[in-house]
C-alpha positions as CSV (number, residue, x, y, z in Angstrom):
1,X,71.4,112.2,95.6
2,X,70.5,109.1,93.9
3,X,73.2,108.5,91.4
4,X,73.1,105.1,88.3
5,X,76.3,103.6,88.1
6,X,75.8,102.4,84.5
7,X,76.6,105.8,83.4
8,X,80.6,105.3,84.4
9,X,82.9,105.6,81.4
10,X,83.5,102.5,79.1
11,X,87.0,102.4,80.6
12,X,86.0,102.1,84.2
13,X,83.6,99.4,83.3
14,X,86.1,97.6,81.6
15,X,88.8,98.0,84.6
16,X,86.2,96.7,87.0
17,X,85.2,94.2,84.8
18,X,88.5,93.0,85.1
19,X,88.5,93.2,89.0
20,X,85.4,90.9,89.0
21,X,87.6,87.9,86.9
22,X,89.7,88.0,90.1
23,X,92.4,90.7,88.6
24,X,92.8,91.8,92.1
25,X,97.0,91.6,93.0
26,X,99.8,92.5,91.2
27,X,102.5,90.4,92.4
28,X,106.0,90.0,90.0
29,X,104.5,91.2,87.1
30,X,101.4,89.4,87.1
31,X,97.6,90.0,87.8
32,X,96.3,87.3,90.3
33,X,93.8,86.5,92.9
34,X,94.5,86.4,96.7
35,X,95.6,82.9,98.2
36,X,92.5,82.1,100.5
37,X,91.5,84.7,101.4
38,X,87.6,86.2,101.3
39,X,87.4,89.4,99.0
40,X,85.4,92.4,100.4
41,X,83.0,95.2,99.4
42,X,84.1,98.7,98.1
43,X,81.3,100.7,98.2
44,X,80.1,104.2,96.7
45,X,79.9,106.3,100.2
46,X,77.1,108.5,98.5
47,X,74.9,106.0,97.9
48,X,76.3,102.7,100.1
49,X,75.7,100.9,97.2
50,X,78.6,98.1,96.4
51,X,81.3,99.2,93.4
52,X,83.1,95.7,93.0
53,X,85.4,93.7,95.3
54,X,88.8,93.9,96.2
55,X,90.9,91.3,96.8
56,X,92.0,90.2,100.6
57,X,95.6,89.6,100.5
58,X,97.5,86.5,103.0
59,X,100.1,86.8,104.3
60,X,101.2,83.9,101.7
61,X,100.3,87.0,98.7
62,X,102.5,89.6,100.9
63,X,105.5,87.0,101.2
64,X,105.5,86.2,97.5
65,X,105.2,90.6,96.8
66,X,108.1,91.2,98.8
67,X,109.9,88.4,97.7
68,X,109.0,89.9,94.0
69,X,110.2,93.6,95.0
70,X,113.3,91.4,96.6
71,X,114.3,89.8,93.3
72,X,113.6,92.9,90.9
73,X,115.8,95.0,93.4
74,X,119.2,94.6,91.9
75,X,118.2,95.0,88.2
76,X,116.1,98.2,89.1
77,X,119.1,99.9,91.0
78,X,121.3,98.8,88.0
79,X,119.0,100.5,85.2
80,X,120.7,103.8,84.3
81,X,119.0,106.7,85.6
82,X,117.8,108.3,82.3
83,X,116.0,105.0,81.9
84,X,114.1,105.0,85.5
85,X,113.5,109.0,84.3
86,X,112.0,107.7,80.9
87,X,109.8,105.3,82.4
88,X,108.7,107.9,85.5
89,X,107.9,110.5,82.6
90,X,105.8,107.8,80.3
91,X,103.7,107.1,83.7
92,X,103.2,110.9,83.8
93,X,101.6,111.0,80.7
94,X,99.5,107.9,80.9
95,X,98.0,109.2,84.2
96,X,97.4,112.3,81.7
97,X,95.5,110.6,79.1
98,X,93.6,108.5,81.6
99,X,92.7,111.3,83.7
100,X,89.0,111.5,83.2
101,X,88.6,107.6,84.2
102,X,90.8,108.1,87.1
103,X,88.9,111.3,88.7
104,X,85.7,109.7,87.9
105,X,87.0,106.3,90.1
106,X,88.5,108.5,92.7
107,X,85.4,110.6,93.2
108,X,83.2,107.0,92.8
109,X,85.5,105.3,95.5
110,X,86.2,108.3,98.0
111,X,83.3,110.5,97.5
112,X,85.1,113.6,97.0
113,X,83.6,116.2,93.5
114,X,84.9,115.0,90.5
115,X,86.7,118.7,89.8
116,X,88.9,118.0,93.0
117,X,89.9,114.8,91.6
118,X,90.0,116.1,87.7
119,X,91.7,119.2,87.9
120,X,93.7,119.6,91.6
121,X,94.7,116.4,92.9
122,X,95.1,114.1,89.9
123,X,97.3,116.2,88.2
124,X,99.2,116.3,91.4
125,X,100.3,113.0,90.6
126,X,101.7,113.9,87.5
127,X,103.7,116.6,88.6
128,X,104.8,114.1,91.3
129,X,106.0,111.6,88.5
130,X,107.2,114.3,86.3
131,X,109.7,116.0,89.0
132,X,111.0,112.9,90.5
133,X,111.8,111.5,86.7
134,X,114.2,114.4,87.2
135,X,115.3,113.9,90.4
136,X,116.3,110.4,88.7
137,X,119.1,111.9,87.2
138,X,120.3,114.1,90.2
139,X,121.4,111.4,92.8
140,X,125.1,112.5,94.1
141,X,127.4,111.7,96.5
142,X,130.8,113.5,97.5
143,X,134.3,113.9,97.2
144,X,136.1,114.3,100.4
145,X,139.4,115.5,101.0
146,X,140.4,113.5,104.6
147,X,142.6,114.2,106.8
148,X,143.6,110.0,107.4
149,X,147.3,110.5,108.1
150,X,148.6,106.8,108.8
151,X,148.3,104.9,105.3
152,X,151.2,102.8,103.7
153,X,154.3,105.1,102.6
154,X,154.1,105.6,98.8
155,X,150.2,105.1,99.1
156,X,147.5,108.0,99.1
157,X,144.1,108.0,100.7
158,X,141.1,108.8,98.7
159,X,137.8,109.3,100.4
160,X,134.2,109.4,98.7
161,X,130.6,109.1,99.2
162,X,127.9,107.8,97.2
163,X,124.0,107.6,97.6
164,X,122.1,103.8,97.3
165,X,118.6,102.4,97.5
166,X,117.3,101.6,100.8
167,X,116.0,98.4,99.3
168,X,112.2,97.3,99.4
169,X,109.9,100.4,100.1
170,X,106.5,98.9,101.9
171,X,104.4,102.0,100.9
172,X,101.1,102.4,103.0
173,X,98.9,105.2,102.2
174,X,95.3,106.2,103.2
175,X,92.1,107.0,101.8
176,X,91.4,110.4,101.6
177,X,93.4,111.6,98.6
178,X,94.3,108.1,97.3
179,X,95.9,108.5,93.9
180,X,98.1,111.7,94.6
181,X,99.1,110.4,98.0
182,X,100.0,107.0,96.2
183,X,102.3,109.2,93.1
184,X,104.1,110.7,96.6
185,X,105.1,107.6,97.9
186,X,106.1,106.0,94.3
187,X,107.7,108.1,92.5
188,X,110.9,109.4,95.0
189,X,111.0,105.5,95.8
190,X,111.3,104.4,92.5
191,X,113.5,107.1,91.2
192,X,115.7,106.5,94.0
193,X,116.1,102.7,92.5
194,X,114.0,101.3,95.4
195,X,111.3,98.2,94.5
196,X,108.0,98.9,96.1
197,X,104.8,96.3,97.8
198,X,102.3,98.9,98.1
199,X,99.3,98.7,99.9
200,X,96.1,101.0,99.2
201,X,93.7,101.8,101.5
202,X,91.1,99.0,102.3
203,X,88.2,101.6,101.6
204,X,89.6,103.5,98.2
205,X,91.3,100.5,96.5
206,X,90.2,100.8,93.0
207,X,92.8,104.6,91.5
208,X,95.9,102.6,93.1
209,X,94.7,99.1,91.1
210,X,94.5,101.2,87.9
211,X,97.6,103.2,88.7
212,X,99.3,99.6,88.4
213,X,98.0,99.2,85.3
214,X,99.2,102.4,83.3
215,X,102.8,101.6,85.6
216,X,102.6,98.2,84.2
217,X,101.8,99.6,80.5
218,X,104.9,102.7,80.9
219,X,107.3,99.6,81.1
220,X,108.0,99.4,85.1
221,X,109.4,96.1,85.0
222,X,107.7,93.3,86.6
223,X,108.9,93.3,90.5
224,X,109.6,96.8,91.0
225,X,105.9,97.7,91.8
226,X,103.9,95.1,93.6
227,X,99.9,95.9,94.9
228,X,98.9,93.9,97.8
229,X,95.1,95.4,98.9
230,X,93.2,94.4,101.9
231,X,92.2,95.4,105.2
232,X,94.9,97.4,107.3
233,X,94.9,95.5,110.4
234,X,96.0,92.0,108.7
235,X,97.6,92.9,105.2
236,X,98.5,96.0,106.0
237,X,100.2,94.8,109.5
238,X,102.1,92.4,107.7
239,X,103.6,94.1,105.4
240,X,104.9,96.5,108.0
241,X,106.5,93.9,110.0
242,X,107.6,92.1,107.2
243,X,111.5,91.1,107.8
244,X,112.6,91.2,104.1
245,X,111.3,94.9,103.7
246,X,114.1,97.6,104.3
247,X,111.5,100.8,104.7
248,X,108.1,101.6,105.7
249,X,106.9,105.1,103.7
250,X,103.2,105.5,106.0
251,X,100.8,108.4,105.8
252,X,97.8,108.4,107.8
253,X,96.4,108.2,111.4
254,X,99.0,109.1,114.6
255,X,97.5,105.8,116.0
256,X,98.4,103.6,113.2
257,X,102.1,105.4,112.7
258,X,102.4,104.4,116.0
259,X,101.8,100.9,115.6
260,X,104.0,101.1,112.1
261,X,107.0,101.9,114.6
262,X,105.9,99.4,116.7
263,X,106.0,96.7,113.6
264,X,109.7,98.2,112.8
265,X,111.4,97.2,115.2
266,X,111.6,93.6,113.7
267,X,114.6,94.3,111.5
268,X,114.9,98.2,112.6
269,X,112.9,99.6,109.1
270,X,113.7,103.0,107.7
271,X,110.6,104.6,108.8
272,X,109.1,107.7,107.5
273,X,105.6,108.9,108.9
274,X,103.4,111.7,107.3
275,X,100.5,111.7,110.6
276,X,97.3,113.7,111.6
277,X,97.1,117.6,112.1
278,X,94.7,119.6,114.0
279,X,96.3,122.7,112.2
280,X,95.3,126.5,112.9
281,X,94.4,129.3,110.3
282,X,94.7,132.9,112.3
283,X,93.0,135.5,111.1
284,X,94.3,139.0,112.0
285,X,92.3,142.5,111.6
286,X,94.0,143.8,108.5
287,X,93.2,140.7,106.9
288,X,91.8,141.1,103.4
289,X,88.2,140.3,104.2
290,X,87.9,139.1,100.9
291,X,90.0,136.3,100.1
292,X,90.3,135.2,104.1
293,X,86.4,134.2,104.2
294,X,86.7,132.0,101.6
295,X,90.4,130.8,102.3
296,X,89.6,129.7,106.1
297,X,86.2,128.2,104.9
298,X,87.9,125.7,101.8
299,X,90.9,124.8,104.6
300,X,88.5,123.0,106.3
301,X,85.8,122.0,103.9
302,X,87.7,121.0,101.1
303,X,87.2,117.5,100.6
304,X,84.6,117.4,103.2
305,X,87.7,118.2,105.9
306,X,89.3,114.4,105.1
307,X,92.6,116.2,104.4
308,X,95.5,115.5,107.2
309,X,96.4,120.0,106.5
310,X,93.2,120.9,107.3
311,X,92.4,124.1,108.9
312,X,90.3,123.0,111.6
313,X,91.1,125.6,114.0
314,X,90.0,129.2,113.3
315,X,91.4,131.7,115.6
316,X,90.2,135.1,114.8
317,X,91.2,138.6,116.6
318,X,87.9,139.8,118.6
319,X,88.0,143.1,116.5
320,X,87.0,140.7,113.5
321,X,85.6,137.9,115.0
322,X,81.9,138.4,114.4
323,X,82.3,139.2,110.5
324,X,84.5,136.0,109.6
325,X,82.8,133.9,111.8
326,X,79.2,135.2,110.6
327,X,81.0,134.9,107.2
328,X,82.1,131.3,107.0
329,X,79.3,130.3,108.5
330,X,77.3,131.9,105.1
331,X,79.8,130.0,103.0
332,X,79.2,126.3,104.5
333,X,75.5,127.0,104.4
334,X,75.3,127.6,100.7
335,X,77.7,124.7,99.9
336,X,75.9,122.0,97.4
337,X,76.2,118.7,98.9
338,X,75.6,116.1,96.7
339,X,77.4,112.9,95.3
340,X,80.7,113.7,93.7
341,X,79.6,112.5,89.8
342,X,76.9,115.5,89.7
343,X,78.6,118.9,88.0
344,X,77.3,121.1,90.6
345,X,78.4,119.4,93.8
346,X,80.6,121.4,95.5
347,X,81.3,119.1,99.1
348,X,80.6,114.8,99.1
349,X,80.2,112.4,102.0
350,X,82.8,111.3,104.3
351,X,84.6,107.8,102.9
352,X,82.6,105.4,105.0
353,X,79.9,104.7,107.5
354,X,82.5,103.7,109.8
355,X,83.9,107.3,109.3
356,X,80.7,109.1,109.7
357,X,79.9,107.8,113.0
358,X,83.2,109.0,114.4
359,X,82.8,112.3,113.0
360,X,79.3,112.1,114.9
361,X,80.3,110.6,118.1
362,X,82.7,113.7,118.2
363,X,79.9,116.3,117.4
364,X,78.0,115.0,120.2
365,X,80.4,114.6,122.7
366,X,81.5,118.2,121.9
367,X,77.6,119.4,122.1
368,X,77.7,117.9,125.9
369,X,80.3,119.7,126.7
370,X,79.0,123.1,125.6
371,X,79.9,123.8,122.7
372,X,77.1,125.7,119.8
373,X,77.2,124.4,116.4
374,X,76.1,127.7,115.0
375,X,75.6,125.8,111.7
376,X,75.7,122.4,110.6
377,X,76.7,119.3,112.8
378,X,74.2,116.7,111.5
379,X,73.7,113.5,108.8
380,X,72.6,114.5,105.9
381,X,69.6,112.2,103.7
382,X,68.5,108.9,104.1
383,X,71.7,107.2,102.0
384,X,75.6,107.6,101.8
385,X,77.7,109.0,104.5
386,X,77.0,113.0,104.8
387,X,77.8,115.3,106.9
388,X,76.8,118.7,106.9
389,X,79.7,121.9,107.0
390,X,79.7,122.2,110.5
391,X,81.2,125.5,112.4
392,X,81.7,124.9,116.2
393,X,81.7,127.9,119.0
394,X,81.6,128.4,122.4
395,X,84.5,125.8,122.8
396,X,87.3,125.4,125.4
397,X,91.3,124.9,124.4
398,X,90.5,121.7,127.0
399,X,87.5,120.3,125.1
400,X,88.2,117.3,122.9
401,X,87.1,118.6,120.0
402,X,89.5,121.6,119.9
403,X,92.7,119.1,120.6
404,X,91.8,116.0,118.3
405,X,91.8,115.8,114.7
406,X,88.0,114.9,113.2
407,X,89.1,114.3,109.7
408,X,85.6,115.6,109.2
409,X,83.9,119.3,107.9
410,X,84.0,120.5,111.4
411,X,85.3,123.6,112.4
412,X,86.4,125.0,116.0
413,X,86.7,129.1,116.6
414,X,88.0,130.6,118.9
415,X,88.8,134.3,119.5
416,X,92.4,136.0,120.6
417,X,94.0,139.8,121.7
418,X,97.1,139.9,120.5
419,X,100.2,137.7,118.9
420,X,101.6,136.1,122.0
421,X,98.1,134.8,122.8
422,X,97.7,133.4,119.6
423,X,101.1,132.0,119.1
424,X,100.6,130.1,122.5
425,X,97.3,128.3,121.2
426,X,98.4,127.5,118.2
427,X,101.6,125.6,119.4
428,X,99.1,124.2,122.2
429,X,98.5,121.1,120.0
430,X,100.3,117.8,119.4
431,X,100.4,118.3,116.2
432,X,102.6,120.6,114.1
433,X,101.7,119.6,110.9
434,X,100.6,122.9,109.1
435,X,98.9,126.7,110.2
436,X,98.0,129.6,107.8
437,X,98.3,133.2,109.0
438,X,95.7,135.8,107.4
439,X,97.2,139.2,107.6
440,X,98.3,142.0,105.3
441,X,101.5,143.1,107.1
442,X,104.2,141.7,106.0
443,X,106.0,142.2,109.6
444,X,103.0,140.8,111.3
445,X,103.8,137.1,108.3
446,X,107.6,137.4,109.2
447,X,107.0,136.8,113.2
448,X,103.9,134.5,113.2
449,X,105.7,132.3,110.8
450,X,109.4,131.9,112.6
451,X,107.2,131.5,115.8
452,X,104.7,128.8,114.8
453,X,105.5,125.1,115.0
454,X,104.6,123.2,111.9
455,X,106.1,121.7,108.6
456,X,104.4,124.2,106.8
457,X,103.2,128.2,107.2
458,X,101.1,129.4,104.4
459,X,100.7,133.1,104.7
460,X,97.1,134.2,102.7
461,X,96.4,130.9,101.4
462,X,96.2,127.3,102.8
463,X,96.6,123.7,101.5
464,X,99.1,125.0,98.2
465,X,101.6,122.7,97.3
466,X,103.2,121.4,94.2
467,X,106.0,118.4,93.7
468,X,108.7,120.6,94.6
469,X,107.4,121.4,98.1
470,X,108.3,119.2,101.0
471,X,105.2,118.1,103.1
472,X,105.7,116.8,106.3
473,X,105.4,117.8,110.5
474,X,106.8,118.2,113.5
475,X,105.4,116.6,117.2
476,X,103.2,114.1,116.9
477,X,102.6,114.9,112.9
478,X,105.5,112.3,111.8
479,X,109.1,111.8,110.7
480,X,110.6,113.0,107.4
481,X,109.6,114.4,104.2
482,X,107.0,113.6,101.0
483,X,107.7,115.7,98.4
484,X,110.3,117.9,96.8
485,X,113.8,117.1,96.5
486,X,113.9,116.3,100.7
487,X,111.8,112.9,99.8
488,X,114.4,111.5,97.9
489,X,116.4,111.3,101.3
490,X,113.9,108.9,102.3
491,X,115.0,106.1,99.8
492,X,118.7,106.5,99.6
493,X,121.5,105.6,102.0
494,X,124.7,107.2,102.0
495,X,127.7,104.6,102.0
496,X,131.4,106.3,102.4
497,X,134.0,104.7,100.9
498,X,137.5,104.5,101.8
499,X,140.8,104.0,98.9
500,X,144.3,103.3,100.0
501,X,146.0,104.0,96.2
């Protein structure tokens, strides 16, 4: 698995060439190094060697980046919304034409195959730029006909609504699909005529720092996008409580959105929350053997299972259960493991040691308790972070494993007789972000997906989405909307306005 990182791309050695001089925050329009502050390591999780440094930002760098999104604010709401489109648009297509030296960072960064990166998630972040450049241009407010009875004789009330920028987005998004999860946050903000400070995850740094580049390059003017990187607990936690930022846009952990509340109460934030899932794929007889094998096996190991809509709980009728489970666990057997650069790798490491040893602390709690791991459930080599495709049987509903999400290639089966069963274990969760329902009658789709409780139902398939498709939960999954036109909501205000004429 040994991989030599002299054979990046000339851009990407350039780029971090450019982190090394100290290029490490963009703060009003400018490239500059963190006030005081140590940098730290971002390492290559297949190999745990060091990629470059990323800057530590104070809370002196986060003051100046809000104070920067603060300042550009007014212009940016003022620029006509073709404009904000035109700019959106030429970010779209430099993301396009850099794609091969963004994939290669993301895969070098997160550890994920360079196809995810290259040809699913990557140009997820154009579409995401692309459709909100349009949504630019679609901001409306109302008309209203009142019924205010008691103005002035000879005068006439006129009532109206219009839509305005919250103000200054702090955007805070995670690790596991960092440049797509970045566009999401972005692009609605921007288009809306918000300013953004955005912080990148501590451990996948280096796609956002580029992103800011190409943003900087389309003509986003200096102020309206401002990178402050660093650890999450001090640059990350300031930001958030920041008193001079309107709206918090988080996606990760229900633990941290929990403290993100907590840190907006100082000036009562906008808050919008995309959190974790433990979300169920059901597999019913008439299923079509076929495509449901390797469906339920990519929910969960796609991306090594670091994906918050993960299908990390299988629940298959008994009539079936033997075939798909005996099935899937073929699949994660024969999946190449391998770091993300080589062509035939079809599943990477987990993002960090860190990570890896709470995927395993959970694996071994869960082999206490009784639970088989009929295949996988180990490290893999003697360097990087793997984990072997893990399928998980003879589990409880109680057991921690079945009720907490692993973020990890770790799936939990269990068995079920009929719909109500199955409908009560999948709603048995804190979660509600997602659940896909295997099943060739179309009456059989209808009821599972009205009775499930989750953002998103995917009936045959799991993890599609494009720009124009909201993503978001219920529960414990978060607050609001990413994606489609529903984000958009997340960066505007309504303001009614009242005319005696």
């Amino acid at each position: 698995m040994a991989f030599d990182p002299v054979t990046l791309r000339p851009g990407n050695i350039e780029f971090l060439a450019r982190r090394a001089r100290g290029e490490g925050l963009l703060i009003g329009g400018e490239w500059r190094k963190a006030e005081g502050a140590a940098d730290f390591a971002t390492l290559d999780p297949a190999t745990g060697k060091e990629i470059g440094q990323i800057a530590a930002a104070s809370p002196v760098d986060v003051d100046a980046a809000v104070e920067a999104a603060r300042i550009a604010l007014g212009r940016w709401k003022a620029t006509v919304p073709v404009e904000r489109a035109r700019i959106l648009w030429k970010v779209a297509d430099l993301i396009e034409a850099n794609i091969d030296d963004l994939a290669e960072l993301e895969t070098l960064d997160q550890g994920k195959p360079l196809f995810v990166g290259r040809w699913a998630e990557i140009p997820g972040a154009v579409n995401q730029f692309r459709f909100f450049a349009g949504q630019a241009m679609a901001i409306e407010g109302n008309s209203l006909e009142s019924s205010i009875n008691y103005q002035p004789a000879g005068r006439q009330m006129r009532t109206w609504t219009v839509r305005e920028p919250v103000g200054v987005v702090a955007a805070i998004v995670p690790w596991n699909s960092p440049l797509v999860l970045t566009a999401m946050k972005l692009a609605p903000a921007l288009a809306a005529g918000c300013t953004v400070v955005l912080k990148p995850a501590e451990d996948t740094s280096l796609t956002a720092l580029r992103l800011a580049e190409l943003m900087v390059e389309a003509g986003v003017p200096a102020g309206v996008l401002n990178v402050v990187t660093g650890l999450g607990g001090q640059t990350g936690a300031t930001l958030a409580a920041h008193p001079h930022v309107d709206k918090i846009a988080f996606t990760g952990s229900t633990a941290t959105g929990r403290a993100v509340l907590d840190a907006a109460k100082t000036n009562f934030k906008r808050v919008t929350l995309e959190l974790g899932g433990k979300s169920p794929s059901i597999v019913f007889p008439d299923a079509d053997m076929g495509i449901t094998v390797p469906g339920v096996a990519n929910a969960i190991f796609f991306n090594g299972g670091q994906v918050c809509i993960a299908g990390s709980r299988l629940y298959v009728h008994r009539s079936v259960h033997d075939q798909v489970v005996e099935g899937v666990a073929a699949y994660a057997k024969g999946l190449k493991i391998g770091h993300g650069l080589l062509p035939d790798t079809q599943m990477g490491p987990v993002v960090s040691a860190r990570h890896a040893e709470r995927v395993e602390g959970f694996l071994q709690r869960a082999k206490a308790e009784g639970a088989t791991m009929l295949t996988g459930g180990e490290r893999m080599g003697d360097a990087g972070t793997f984990i072997t495709p893990t399928v998980v049987v003879d589990v409880k509903p109680d057991m921690e494993i079945v009720r907490e999400e692993v973020f990890g290639p770790v799936l939990v089966v269990q068995s079920f007789e009929d719909e109500e069963e199955v409908i009560a274990a999948a709603n048995a969760s804190e979660y509600g972000l997602a659940a896909s329902v295997w099943t060739e009658s179309l009456s059989t789709a209808h009821r599972m997906s009205a009775d499930i409780r989750a953002g998103t139902v995917w009936i045959n398939c799991h993890a599609m989405y494009d720009a124009s498709l909201a993503i978001g939960g219920v529960k414990q999954s978060g607050w609001g909307r990413d994606s489609g036109r529903q984000a958009m909501d997340n960066y505007l205000e309504w303001k009614t306005i009242c005319a005696c004429v």
